[in-house]
C-alpha positions in Angstrom: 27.9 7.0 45.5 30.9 5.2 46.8 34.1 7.0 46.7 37.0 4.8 44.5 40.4 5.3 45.3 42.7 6.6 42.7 44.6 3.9 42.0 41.1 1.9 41.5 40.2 4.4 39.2 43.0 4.3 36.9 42.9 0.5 36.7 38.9 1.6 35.7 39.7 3.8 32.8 42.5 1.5 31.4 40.1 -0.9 31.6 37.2 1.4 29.6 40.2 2.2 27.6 41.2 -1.0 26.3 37.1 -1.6 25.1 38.1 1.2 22.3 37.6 0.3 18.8 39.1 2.6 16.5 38.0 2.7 12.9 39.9 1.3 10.3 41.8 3.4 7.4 38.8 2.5 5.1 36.6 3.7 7.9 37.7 6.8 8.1 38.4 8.0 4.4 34.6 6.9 3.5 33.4 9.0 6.5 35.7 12.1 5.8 34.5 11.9 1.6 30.7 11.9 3.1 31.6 15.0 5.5 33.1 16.5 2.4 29.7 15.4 0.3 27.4 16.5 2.4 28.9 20.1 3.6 29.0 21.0 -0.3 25.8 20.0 -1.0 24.3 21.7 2.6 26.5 25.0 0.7 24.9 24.7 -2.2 21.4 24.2 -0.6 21.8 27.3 1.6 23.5 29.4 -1.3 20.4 28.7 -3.4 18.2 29.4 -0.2 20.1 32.5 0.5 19.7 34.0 -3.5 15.6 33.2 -3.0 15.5 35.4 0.0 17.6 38.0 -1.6 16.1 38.3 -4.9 12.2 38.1 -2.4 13.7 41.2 -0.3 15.1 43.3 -3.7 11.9 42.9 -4.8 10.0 44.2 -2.1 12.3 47.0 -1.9 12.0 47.9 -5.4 8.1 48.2 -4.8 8.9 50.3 -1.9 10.3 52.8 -4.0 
């Protein structure tokens, strides 16, 4: 791999750098509400999953006895 200077460099990543397209506000509020959908209904998901397995284990406890 050639070596750049750093001067060359700079110019390279102010170049990359300008290529950026940020999102617009729109943008960004719909994907921050669909983050905010989805992680609730993941916690619900694992909450449910999480009483199954808990009321499975009780269960075979309370045979255990």
């Amino acid at each position: 791999m050639a070596k750049t200077s750093p001067t060359e460099f700079v110019k390279q990543v102010q170049t990359e750098a300008r290529k950026i397209v940020w999102p617009s506000r729109r943008e960004t509020i719909m994907t921050g509400v669909m983050v905010m959908i989805m992680t609730s209904l993941l916690g619900v998901f694992f909450l449910g999953i999480d009483a199954v397995f808990d009321f499975i284990v009780n269960s075979l406890l309370r045979l255990a006895q």
